[in-house]
C-alpha positions as CSV (number, residue, x, y, z in Angstrom):
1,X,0.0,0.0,0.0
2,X,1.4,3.3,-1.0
3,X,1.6,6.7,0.9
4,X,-1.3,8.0,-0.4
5,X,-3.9,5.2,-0.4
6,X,-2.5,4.9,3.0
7,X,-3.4,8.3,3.9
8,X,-7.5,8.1,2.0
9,X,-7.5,4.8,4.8
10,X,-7.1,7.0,7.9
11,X,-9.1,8.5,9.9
12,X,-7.9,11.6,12.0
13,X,-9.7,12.3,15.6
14,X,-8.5,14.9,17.9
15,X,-9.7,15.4,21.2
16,X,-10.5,19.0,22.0
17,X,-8.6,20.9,24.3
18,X,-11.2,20.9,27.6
19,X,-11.6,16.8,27.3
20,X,-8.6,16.7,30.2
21,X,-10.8,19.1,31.8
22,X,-13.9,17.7,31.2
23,X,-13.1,13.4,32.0
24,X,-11.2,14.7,34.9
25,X,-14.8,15.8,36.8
26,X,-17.0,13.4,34.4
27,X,-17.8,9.8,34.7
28,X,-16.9,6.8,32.8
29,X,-18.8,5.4,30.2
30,X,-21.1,2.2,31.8
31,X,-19.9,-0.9,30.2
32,X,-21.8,-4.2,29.0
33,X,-22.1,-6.1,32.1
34,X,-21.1,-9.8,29.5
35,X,-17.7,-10.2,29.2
36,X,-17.1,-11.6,26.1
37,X,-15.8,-15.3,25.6
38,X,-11.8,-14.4,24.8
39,X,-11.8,-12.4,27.7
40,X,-12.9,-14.7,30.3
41,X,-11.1,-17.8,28.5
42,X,-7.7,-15.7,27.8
43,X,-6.0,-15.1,24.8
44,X,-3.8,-17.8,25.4
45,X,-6.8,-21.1,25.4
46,X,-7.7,-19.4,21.9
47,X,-4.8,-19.7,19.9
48,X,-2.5,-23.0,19.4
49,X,1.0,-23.1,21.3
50,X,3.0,-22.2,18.0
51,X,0.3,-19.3,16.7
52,X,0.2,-18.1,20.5
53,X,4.0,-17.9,20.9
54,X,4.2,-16.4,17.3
55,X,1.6,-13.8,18.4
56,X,3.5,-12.9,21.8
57,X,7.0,-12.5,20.1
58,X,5.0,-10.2,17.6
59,X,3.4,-8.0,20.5
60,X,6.5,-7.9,22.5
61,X,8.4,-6.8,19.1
62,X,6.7,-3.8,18.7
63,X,8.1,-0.8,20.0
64,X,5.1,1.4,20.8
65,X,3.1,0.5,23.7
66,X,0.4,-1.8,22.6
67,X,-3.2,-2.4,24.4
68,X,-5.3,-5.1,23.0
69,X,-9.1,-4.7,23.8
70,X,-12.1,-6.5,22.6
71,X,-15.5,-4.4,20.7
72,X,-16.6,-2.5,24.0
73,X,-12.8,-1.4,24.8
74,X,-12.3,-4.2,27.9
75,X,-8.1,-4.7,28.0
76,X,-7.2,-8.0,27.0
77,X,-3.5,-7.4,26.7
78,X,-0.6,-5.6,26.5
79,X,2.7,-5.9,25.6
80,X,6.0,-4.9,27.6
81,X,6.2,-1.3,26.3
82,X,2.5,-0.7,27.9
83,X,3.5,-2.0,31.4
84,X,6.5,0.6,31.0
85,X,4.7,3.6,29.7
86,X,1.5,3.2,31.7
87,X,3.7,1.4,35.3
88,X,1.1,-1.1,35.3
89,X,1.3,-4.9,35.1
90,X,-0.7,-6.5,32.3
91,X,-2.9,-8.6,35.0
92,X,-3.9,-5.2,36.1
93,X,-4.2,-3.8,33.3
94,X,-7.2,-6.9,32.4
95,X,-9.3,-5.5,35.2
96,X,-9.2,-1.8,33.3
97,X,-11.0,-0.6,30.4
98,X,-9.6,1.8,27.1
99,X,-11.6,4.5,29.2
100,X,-9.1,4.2,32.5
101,X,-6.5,4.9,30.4
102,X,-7.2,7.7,27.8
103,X,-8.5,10.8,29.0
104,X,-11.5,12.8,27.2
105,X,-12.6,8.9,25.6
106,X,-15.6,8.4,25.2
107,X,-18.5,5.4,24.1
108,X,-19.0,8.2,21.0
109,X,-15.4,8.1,19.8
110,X,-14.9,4.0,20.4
111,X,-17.8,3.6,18.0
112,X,-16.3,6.1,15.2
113,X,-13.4,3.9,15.6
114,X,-15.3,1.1,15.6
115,X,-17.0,1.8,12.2
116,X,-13.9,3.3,10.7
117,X,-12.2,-0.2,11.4
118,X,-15.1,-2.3,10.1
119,X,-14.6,-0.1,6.7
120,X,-11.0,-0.9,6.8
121,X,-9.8,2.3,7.8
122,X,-7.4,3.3,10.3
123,X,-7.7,5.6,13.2
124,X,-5.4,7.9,14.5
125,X,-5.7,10.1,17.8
126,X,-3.9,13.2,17.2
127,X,-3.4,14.0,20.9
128,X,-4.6,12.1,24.0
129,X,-3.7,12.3,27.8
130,X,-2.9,8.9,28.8
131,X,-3.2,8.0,32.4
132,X,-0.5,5.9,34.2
133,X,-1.0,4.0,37.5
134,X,-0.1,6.7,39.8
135,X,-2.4,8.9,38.2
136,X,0.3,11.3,36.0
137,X,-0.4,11.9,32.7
138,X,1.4,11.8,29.4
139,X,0.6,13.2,26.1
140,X,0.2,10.4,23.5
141,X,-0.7,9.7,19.8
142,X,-2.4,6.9,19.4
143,X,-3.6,4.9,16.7
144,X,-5.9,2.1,16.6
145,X,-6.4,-1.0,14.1
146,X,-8.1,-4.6,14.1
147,X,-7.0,-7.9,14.8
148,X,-8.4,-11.0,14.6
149,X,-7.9,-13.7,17.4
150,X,-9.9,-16.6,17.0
151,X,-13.1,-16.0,15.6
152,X,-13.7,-12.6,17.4
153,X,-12.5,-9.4,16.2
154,X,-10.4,-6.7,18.4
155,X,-9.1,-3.5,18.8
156,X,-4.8,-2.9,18.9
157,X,-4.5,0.6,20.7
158,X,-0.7,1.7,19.4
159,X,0.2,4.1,22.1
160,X,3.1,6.2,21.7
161,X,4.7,8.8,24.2
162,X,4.9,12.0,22.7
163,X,6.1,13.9,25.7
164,X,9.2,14.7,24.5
165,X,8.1,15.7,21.4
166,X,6.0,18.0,22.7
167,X,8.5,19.3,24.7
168,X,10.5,20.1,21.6
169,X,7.6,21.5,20.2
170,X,7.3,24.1,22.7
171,X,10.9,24.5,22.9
172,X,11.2,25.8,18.8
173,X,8.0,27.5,19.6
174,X,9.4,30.0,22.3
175,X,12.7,30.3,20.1
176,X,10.6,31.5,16.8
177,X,9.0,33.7,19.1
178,X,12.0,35.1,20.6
179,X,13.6,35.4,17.1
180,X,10.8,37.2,15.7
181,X,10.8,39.5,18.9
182,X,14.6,39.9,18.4
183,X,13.8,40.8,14.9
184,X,11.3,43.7,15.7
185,X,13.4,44.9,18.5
186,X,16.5,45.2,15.8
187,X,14.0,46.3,13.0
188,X,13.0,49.6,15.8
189,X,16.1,49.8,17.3
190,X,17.6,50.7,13.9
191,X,15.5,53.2,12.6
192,X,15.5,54.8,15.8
193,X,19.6,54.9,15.8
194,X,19.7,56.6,12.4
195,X,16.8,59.4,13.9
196,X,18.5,59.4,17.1
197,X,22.2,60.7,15.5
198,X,20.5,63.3,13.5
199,X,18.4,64.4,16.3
200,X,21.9,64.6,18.4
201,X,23.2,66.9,16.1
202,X,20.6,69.3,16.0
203,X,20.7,69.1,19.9
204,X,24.3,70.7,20.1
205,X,23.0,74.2,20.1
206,X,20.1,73.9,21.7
207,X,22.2,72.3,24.8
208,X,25.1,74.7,24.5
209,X,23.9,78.2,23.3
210,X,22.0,79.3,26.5
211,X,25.1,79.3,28.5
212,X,26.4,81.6,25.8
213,X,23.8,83.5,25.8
214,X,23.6,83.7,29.6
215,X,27.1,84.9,30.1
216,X,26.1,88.0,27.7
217,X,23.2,89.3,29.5
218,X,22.9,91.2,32.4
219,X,22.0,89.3,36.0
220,X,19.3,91.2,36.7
221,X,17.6,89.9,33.1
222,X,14.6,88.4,32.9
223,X,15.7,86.2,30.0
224,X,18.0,84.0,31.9
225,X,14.2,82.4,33.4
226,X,13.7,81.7,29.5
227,X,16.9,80.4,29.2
228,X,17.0,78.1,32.6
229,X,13.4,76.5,30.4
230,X,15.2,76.3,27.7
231,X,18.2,74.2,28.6
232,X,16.5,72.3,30.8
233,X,13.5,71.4,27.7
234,X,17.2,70.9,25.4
235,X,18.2,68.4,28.0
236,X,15.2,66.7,28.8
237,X,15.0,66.0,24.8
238,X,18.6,65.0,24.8
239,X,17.5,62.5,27.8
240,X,14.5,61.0,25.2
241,X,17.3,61.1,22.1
242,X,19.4,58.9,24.1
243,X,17.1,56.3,25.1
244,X,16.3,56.0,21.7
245,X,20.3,55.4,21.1
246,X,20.0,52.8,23.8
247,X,17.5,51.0,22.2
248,X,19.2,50.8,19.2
249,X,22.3,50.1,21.3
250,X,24.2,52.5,19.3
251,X,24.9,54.7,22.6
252,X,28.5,54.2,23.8
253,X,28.6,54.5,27.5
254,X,32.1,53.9,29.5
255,X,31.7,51.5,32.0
256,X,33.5,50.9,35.1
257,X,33.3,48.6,38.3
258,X,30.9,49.1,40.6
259,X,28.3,47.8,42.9
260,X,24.4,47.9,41.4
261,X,23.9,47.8,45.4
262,X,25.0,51.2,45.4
263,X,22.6,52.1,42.4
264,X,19.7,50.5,43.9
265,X,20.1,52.1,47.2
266,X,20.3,55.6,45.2
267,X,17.1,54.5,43.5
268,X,15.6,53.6,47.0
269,X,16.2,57.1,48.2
270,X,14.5,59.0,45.7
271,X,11.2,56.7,45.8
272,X,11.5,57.2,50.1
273,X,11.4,61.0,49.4
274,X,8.8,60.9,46.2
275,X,5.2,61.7,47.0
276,X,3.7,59.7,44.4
277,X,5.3,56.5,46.6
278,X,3.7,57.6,50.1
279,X,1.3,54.3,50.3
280,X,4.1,52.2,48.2
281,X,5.7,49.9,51.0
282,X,9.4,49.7,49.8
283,X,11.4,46.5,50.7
284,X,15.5,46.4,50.4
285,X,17.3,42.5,50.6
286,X,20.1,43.4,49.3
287,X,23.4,40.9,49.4
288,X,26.0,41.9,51.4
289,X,28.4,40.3,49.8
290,X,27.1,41.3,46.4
291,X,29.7,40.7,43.8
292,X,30.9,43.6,41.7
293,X,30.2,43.7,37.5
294,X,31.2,46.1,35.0
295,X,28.8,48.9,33.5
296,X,27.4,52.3,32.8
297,X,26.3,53.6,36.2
298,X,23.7,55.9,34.5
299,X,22.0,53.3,32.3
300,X,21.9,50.8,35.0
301,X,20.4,53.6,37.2
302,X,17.6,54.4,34.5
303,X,17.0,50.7,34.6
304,X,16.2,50.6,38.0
305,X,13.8,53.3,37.7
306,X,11.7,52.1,34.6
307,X,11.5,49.1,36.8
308,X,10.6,50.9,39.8
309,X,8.2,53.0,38.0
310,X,6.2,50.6,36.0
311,X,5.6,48.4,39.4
312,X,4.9,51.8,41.5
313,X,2.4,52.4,38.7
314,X,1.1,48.6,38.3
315,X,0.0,49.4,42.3
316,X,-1.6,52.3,42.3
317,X,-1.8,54.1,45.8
318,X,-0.9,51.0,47.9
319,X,1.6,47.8,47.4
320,X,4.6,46.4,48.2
321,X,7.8,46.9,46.0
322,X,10.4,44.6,46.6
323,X,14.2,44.8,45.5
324,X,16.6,41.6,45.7
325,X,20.0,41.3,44.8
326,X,21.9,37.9,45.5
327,X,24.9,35.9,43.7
328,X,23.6,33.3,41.8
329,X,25.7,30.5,39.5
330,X,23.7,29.0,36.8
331,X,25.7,25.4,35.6
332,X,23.4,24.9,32.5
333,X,21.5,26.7,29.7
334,X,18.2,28.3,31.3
335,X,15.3,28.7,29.1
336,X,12.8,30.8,30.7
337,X,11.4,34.5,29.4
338,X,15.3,34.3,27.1
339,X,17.6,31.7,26.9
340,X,20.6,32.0,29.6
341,X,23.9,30.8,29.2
342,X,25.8,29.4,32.1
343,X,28.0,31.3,34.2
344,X,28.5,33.5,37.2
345,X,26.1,36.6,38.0
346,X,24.5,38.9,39.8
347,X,20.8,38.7,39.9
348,X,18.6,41.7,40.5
349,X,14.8,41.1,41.0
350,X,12.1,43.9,41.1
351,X,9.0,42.7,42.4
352,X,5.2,44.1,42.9
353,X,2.2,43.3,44.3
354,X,-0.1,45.1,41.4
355,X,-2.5,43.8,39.0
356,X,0.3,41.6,37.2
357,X,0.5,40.9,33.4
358,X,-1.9,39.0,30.8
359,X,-0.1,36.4,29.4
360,X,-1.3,37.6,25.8
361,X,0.5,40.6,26.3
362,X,3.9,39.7,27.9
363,X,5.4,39.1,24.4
364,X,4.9,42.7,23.8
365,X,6.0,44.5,26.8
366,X,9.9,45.5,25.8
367,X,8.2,46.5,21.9
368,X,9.2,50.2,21.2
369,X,6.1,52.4,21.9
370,X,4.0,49.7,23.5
371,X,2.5,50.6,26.6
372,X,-0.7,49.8,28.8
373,X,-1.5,53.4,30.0
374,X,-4.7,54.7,29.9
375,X,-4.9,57.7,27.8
376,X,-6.2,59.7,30.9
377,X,-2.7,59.1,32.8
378,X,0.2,61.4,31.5
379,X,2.1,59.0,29.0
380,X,5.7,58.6,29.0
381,X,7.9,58.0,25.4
382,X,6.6,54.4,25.5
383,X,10.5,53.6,25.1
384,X,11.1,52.6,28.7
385,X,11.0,49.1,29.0
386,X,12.6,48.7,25.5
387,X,15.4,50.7,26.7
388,X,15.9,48.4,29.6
389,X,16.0,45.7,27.7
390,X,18.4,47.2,25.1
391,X,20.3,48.2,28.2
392,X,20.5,44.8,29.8
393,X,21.7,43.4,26.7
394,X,24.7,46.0,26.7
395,X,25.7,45.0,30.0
396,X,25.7,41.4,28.5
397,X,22.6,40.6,30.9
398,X,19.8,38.0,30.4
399,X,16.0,39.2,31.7
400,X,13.8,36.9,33.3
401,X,9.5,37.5,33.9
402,X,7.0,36.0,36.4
403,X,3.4,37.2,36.8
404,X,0.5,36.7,38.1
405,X,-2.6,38.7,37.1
406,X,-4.3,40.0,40.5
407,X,-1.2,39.1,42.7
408,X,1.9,40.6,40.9
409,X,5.6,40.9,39.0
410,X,8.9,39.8,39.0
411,X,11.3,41.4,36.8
412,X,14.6,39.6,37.3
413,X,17.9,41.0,35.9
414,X,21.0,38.3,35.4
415,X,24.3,40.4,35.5
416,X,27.8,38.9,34.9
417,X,30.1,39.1,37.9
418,X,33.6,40.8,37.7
419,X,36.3,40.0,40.2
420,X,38.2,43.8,39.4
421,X,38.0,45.8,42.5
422,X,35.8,49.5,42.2
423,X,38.5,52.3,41.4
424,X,38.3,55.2,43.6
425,X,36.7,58.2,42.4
426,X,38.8,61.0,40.9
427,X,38.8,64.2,42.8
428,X,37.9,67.6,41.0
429,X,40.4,68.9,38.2
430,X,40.7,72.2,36.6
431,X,40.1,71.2,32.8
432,X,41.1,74.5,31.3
433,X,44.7,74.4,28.5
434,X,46.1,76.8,25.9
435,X,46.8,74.3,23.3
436,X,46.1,74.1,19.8
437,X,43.0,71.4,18.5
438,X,41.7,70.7,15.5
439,X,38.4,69.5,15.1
440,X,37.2,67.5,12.2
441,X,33.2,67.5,11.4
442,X,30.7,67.6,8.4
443,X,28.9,69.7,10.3
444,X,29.3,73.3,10.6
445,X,27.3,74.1,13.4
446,X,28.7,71.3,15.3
447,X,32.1,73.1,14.9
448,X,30.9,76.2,15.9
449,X,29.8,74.9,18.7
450,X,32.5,73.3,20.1
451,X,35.2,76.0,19.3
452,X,33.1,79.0,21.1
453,X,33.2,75.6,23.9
454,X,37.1,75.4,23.8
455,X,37.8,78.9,23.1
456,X,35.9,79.6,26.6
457,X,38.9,77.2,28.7
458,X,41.5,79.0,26.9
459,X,42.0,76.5,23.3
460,X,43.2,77.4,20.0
461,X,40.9,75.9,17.8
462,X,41.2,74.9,14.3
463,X,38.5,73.2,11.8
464,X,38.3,70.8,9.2
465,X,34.9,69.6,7.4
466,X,36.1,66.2,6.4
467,X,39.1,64.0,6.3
468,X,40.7,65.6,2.8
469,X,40.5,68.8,4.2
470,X,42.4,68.0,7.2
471,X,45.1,66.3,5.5
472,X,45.6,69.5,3.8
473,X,45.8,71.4,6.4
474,X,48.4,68.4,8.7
475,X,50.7,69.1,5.8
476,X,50.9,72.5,5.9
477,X,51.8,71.7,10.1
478,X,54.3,68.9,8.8
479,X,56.0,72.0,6.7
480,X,56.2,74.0,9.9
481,X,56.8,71.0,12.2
482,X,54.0,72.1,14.5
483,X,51.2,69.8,14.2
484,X,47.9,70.6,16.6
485,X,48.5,68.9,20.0
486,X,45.1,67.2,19.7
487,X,42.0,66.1,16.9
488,X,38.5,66.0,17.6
489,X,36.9,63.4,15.2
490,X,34.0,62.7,14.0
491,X,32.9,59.3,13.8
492,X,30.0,59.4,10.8
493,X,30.5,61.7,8.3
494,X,29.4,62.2,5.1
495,X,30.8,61.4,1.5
496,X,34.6,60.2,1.7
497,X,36.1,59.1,4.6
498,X,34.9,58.4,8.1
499,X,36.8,60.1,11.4
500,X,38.6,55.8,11.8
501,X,40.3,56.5,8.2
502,X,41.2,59.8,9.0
503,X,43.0,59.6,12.1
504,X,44.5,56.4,10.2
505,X,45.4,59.1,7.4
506,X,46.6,61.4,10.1
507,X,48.9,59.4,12.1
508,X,50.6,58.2,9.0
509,X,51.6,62.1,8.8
510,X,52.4,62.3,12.3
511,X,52.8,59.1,14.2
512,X,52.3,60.8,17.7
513,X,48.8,62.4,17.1
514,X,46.7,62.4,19.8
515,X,42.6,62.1,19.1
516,X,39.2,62.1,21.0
517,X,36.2,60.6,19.2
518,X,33.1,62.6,19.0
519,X,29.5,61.2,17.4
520,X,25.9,60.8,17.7
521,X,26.1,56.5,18.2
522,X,29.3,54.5,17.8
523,X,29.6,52.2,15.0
524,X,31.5,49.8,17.1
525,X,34.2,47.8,14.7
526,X,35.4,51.8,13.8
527,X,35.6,53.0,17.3
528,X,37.8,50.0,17.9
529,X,39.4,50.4,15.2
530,X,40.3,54.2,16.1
531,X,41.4,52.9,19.6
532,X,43.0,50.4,18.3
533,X,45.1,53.5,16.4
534,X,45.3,55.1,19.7
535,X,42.6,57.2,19.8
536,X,41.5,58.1,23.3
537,X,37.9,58.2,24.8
538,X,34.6,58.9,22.7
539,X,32.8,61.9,23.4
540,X,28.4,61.7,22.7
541,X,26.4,63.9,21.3
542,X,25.2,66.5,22.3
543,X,28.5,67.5,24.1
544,X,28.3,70.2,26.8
545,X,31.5,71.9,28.0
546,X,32.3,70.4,31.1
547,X,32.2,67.1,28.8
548,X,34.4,68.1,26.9
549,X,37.1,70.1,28.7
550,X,37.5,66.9,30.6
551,X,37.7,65.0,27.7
552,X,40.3,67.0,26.2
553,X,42.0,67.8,29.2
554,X,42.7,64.4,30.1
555,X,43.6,63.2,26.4
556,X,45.8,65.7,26.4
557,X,47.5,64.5,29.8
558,X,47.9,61.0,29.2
559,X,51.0,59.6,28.4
């Protein structure tokens, strides 16, 4: 028989989804009170000694579990493989019907299979819940076809455990669905890098000039009020800008060593001392022998508080917020909200007692611009828990989820350890120098910006608008011998060549040039590259002037 004629012989059932549910609280189907004759005289009085052992080395060949049962579904038989999936000898299993052992069947679907079988056609359960002696369960496929012993005919349940195949199921299920989230987070996260850099640029002024402005006016102006609004709306947009870099984890952020204990307890203070937090009861078990890790003190900090925030505002007026942080080794790949890799960390877990989250929604929650606010609360940039994901991912971190809806959250945060010690924190430097710089930027406003910036510490300043023209001018310093004691690069710029093969064009002209590295995002392989050169540290756009005199400053001093 081939494939296909095959295939016209079977006949698919599937049980629906409640018929667990449903046999769990129902009764049995009554059965004949006659046993028929092969059941009470056994198999083995009804076939000869050679067709008998022939029939036994045939049901004990078979490698799915096999249950024999006459027309009305009483066991006859089974083979070894049903003892061993169902724990059950096969003298107990005699004194059980095909309704003990297959949840959600019923006298209805025995006689479709019934009928089906005396048309020569297969049967095939899809999906069944087979129940073992101790009362577990297992998922099973099963399929059903007849035999013949003596002059009755019979009913050969094959029973095979699909457990693990349902396991691995699930298993490719939740790594699609992470794939396709990864996808949409990268698909977001891009265009709102390339917006985000543009956006950084256009920032520079609006950051900088009211402290020019400022320092022209009288003090008794009203303007400096405007002004104060002003700078504070420039860096309240420059705040948004960048969590839309650090969801596109283009930002570059310098991280250090440090103690998220530290950060948390920073984040505790502002909620004891915030009025919308009066009826929040706050709750600190924080290790005391945390471990340190490596990263951005800011970001990590701004995780916190999207954490803190969304389960302040999950509570309403009254709750419990929880905050955790313990060492925690994990010896084998965890698959929970994300896949985890093994390895030392530090875990921080955020916990509420608010109105939890929907299951049908918790695949959403780190999307760009999703959010569950009511459109009569004030609305945030929908970005926040996007950005804490992006974040988390920078630090190399792994995020786990647990909710319940009416009883709460658990956001937990899996941090690498680092076994560096935290460096001490540099005291207060005067950042102002007389030396000469040249800075190198498509962007003319940018430059402007940052020489009326390093003309205010005391700088000679210089300007190039790309690569060529700064060439030009390093030979006209290589003439003189007096080349500009540091360059300000730009990382992205336009048509020809980016601020990487500059300073690579720049230190073939003067092998001692010294370099900072200023941008909207970092393309990462080029900023490594330009370190790699020996570029110094990279400056982010928007830069403000106490950014970057102490970049410069401390470019300039290193040796």
């Amino acid at each position: 028989m081939d494939h296909n004629e095959q295939s016209a012989r079977t006949v698919r059932i599937k049980l629906p989804p409640e018929a667990l549910e449903a046999s769990l609280s129902s009764k049995k189907p009554k059965l004949p009170s006659k046993v028929t004759e092969l059941s009470r005289e056994g198999i083995r009085t009804k076939l000869g000694a050679s067709e008998y052992t022939l029939y036994h080395e045939f049901l004990q060949g078979i490698y799915d579990a096999v249950l024999i049962t006459d027309w009305e579904g009483h066991i006859l038989d089974g083979n070894a493989r049903a003892t061993e999936f169902l724990r059950c000898e096969v003298r107990d299993l005699r004194s059980k019907t095909i309704f003990d052992i297959i949840y959600g069947f019923d006298a209805a679907i025995l006689q479709k299979i019934c009928t089906s079988l005396d048309r020569d056609q297969f049967t095939l359960i899809e999906e069944a819940y087979c129940r073992r002696k101790d009362q577990s369960l297992f998922t099973a496929e099963i399929a059903t076809n007849k035999l013949h012993l003596g002059y009755e005919k019979h009913i050969c349940f094959f029973v095979r455990d699909i457990t693990r195949r349902k396991q691995d199921e699930e298993l490719l299920r939740q790594t699609r669905d992470q794939l396709a989230r990864a996808e949409r987070l990268e698909m977001a996260g891009s265009i709102a890098g390339h917006i985000a850099h543009d956006f950084n640029n256009l920032l520079t002024p609006l950051v900088a000039y009211p402290e020019f402005i400022r320092a022209k006016l009288p003090a008794n102006s009203s303007a400096h009020a405007d002004l104060e609004v002003i700078a504070k709306t420039a860096q309240q947009m420059a705040e948004i800008n960048q969590q839309l870099l650090s969801l596109s984890r283009r930002a570059y952020h310098e991280q250090s060593v440090l103690n998220i204990n530290t950060i948390i307890e920073t984040e505790a203070a502002f909620l004891t001392r915030n009025e919308t937090t009066k009826g929040i009861r706050l709750e600190l078990d924080l290790e005391e022998n945390l471990l340190n890790m490596k990263g951005a003190p800011q970001q990590l900090l701004r995780v916190i508080q999207n954490l803190c925030q969304n389960a302040v505002e999950a509570m309403g007026p009254a709750g419990t917020l929880t905050i955790k942080t313990e060492n925690i080794y994990l010896d084998a790949l965890m698959n929970k909200y994300e896949f985890m890799t093994p390895g030392e960390y530090i875990k921080v877990s955020i916990s509420d007692t608010g109105h939890g989250i929907p299951m049908e929604i918790r695949d959403k929650i780190f999307d760009p611009f999703f959010t569950t606010r009511e459109a009569n609360k004030q609305r945030g940039s929908g970005l926040g828990m996007s950005v804490v994901r992006s974040i988390v991912k920078d630090h190399q971190g792994f995020i786990d989820l647990e909710s319940t809806v009416g009883v709460g959250t658990t956001f937990s945060l899996y941090f690498p350890t680092c076994r560096e010690e935290i460096t001490p924190v540099e005291p207060a430097r005067n950042y102002k120098g007389t030396e000469t710089i040249l800075i190198v930027d498509d962007d003319k406003i940018q430059i402007e910006v940052m020489t009326r910036l390093l003309q205010q510490v005391g700088y000679t300043v210089e300007s190039a608008l790309n690569g060529e023209d700064a060439l030009l001018l390093f030979a006209t310093h290589k003439a003189n011998d007096s080349f500009p004691s540091l360059v300000i690069l730009d990382m992205v710029m336009g048509e020809g060549m980016d601020g990487a093969q500059t300073y690579q064009e720049l230190k073939a002209v003067n092998p001692r040039q010294k370099a900072i590295i200023v941008s909207g995002y970092a393309e990462s392989p080029r900023i490594n590259l330009a370190q790699t050169l020996g570029a110094g540290t990279y400056l982010r756009k928007p830069v403000t002037l106490e950014k970057l005199s102490k970049a410069v400053r401390q470019e300039l001093d290193r040796i």
